[in-house]
N, CA, C and O atoms as a printed pandas DataFrame, in Angstrom:
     atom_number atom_name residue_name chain_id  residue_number  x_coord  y_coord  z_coord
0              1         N          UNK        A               1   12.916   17.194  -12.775
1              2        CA          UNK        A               1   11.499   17.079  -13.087
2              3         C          UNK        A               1   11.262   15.932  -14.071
3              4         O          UNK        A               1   10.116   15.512  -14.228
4              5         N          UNK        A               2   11.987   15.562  -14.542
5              6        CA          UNK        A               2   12.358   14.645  -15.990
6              7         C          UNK        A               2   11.584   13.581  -15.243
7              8         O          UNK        A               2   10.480   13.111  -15.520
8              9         N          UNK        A               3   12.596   13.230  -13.989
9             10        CA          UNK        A               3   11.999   11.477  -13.492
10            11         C          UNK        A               3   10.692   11.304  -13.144
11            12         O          UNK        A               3   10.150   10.205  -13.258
12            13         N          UNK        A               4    9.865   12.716  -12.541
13            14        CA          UNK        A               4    8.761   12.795  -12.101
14            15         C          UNK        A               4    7.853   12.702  -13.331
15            16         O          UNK        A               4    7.041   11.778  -13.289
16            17         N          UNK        A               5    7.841   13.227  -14.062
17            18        CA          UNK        A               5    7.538   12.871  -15.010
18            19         C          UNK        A               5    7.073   11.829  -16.262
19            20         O          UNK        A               5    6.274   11.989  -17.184
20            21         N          UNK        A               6    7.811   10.855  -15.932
21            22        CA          UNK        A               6    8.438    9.570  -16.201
22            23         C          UNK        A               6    7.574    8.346  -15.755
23            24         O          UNK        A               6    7.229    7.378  -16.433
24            25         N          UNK        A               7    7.235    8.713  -14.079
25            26        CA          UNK        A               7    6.250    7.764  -13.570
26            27         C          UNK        A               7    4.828    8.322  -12.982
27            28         O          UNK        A               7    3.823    7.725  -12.595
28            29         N          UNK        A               8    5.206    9.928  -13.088
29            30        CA          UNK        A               8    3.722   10.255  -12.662
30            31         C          UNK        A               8    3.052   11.190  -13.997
31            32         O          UNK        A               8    3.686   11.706  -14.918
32            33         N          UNK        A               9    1.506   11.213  -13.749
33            34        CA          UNK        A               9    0.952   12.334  -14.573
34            35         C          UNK        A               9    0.783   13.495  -13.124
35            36         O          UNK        A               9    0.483   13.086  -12.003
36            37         N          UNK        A              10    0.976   14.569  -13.364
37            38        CA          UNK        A              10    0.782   15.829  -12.603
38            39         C          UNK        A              10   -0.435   16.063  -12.462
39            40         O          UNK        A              10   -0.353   16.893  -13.367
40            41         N          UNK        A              11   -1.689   16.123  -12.126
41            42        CA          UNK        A              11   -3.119   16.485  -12.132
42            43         C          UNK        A              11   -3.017   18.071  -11.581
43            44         O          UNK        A              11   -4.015   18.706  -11.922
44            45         N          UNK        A              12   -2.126   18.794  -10.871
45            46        CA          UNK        A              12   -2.535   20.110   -9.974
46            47         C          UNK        A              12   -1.718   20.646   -9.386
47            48         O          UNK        A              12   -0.536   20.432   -9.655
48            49         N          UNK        A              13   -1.956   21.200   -8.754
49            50        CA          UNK        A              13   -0.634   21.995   -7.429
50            51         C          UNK        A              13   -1.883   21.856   -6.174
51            52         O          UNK        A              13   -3.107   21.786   -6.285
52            53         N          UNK        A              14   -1.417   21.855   -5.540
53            54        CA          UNK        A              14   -2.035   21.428   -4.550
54            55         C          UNK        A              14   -1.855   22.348   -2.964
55            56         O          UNK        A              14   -2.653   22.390   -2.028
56            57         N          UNK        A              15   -0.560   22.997   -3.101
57            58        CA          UNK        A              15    0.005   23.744   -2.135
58            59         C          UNK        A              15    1.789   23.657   -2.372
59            60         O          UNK        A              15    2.577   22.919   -2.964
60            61         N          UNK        A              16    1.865   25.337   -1.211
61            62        CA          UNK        A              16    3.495   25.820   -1.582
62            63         C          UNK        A              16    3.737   26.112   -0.318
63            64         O          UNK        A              16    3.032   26.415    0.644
64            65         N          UNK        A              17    5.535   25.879   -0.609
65            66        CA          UNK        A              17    5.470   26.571    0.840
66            67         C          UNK        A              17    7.058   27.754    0.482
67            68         O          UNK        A              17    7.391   27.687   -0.701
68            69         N          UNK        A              18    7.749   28.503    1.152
69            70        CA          UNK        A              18    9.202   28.826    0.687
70            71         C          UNK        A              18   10.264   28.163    0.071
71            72         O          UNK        A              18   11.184   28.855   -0.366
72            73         N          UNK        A              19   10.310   26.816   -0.057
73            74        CA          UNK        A              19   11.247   26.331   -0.896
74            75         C          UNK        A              19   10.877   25.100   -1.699
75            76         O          UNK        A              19   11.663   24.323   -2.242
76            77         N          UNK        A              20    9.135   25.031   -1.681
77            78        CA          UNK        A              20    8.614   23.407   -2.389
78            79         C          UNK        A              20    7.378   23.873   -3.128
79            80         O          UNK        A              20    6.876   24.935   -2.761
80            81         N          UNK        A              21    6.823   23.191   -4.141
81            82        CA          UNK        A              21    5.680   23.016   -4.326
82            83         C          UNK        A              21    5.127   21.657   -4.250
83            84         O          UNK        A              21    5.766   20.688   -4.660
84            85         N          UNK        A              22    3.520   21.530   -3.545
85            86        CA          UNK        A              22    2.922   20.258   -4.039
86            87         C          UNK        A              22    2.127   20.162   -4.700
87            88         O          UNK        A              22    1.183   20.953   -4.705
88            89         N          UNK        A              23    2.272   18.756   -5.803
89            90        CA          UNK        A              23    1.328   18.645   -6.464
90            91         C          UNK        A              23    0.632   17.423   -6.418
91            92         O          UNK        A              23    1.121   16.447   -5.851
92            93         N          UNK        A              24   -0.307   17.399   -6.888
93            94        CA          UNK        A              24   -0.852   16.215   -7.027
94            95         C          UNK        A              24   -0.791   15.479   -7.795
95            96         O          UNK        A              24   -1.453   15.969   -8.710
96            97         N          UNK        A              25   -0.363   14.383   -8.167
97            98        CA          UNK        A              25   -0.068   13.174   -9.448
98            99         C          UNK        A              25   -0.500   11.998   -9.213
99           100         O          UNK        A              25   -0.962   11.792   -8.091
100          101         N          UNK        A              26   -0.475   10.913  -10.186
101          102        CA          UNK        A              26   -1.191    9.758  -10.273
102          103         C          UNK        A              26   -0.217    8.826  -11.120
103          104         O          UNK        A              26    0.158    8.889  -12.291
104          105         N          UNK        A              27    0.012    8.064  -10.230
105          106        CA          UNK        A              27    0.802    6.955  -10.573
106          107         C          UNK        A              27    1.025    6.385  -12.399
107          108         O          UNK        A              27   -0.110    5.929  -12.531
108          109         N          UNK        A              28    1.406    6.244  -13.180
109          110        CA          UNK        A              28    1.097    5.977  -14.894
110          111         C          UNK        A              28    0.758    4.679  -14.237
111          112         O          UNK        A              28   -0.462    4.542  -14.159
112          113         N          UNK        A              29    1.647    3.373  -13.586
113          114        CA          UNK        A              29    1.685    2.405  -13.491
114          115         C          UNK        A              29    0.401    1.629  -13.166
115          116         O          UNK        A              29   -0.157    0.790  -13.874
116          117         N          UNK        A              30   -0.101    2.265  -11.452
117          118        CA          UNK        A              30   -1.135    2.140  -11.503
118          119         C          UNK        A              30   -2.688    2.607  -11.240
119          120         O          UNK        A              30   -3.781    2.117  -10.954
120          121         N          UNK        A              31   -1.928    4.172  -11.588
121          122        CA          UNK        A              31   -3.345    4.791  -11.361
122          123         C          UNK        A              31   -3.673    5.169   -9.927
123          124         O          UNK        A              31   -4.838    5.402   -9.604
124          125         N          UNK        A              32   -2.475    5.247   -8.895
125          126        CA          UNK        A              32   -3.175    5.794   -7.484
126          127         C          UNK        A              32   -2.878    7.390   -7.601
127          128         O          UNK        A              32   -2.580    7.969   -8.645
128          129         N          UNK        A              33   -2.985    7.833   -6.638
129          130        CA          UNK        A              33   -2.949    9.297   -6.518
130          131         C          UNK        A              33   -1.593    9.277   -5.262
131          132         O          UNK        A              33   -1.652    8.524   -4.290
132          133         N          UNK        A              34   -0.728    9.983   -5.440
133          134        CA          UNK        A              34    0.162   10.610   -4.571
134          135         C          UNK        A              34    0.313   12.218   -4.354
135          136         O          UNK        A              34   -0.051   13.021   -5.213
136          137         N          UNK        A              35    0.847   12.569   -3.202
137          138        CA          UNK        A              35    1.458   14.091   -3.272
138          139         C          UNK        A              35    2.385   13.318   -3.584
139          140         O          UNK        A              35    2.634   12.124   -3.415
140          141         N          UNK        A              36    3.108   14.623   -4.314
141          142        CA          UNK        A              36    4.812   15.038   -4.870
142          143         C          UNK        A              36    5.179   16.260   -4.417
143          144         O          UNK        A              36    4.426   17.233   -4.442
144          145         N          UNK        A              37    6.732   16.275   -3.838
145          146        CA          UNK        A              37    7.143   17.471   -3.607
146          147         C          UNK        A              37    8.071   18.204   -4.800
147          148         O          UNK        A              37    8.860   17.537   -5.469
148          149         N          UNK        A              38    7.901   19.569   -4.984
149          150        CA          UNK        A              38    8.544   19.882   -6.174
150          151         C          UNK        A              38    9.695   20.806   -5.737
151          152         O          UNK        A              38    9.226   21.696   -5.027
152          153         N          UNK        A              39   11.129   20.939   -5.906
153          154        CA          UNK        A              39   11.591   21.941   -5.062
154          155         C          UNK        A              39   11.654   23.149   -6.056
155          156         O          UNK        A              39   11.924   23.155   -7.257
156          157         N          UNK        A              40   11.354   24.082   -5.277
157          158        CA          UNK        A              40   11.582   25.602   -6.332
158          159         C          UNK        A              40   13.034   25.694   -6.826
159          160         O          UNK        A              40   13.171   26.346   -7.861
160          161         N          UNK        A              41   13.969   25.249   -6.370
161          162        CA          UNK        A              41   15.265   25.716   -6.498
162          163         C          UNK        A              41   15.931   24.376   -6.733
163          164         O          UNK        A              41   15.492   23.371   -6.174
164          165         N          UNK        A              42   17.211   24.319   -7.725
165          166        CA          UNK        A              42   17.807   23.040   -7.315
166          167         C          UNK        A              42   19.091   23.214   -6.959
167          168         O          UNK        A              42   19.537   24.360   -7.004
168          169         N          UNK        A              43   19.727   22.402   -6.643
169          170        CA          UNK        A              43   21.154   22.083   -5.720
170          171         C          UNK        A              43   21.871   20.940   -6.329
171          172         O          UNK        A              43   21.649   19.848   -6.851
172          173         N          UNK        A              44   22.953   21.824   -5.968
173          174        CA          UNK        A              44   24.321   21.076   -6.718
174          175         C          UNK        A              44   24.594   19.832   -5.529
175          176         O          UNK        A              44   24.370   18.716   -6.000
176          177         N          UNK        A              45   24.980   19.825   -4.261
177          178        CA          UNK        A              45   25.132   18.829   -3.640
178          179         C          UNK        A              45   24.084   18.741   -2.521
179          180         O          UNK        A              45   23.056   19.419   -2.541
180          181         N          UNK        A              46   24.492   17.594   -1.228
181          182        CA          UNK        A              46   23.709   17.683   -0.242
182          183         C          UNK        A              46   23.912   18.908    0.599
183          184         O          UNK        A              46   23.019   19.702    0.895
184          185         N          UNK        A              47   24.743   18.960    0.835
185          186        CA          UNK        A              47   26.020   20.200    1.882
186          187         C          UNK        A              47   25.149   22.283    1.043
187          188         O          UNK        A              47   25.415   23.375    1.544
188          189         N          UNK        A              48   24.419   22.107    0.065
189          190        CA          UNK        A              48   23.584   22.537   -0.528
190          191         C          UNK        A              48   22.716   23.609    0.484
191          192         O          UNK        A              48   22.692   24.737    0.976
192          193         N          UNK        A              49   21.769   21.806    0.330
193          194        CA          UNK        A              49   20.380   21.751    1.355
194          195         C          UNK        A              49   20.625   21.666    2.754
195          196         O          UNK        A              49   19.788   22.116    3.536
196          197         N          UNK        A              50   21.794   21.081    3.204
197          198        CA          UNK        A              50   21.987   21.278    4.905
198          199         C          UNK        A              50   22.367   22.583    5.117
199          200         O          UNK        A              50   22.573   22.988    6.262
């Protein structure tokens, strides 16, 4: 969450689903709006998530 952090401001949640949340954020740099996916859970490798 650190990096997200870093370059976005969070404005909301926006929607969930079983293993994500979205939110809504806005660029620090320049101010656009993106979704972000947030995962509920985190993982040690890829072999994880596959």
């Amino acid at each position: 969450m650190n990096l997200l952090l870093q370059k976005y401001h969070i404005l909301g949640k926006k929607g969930e689903g079983t293993f994500s949340e979205v939110l809504k954020c806005q660029v620090i740099k320049d101010g656009s709006y993106r979704a972000c996916k947030k995962m509920k859970q985190t993982y040690e490798s890829m072999e994880q998530v596959n």
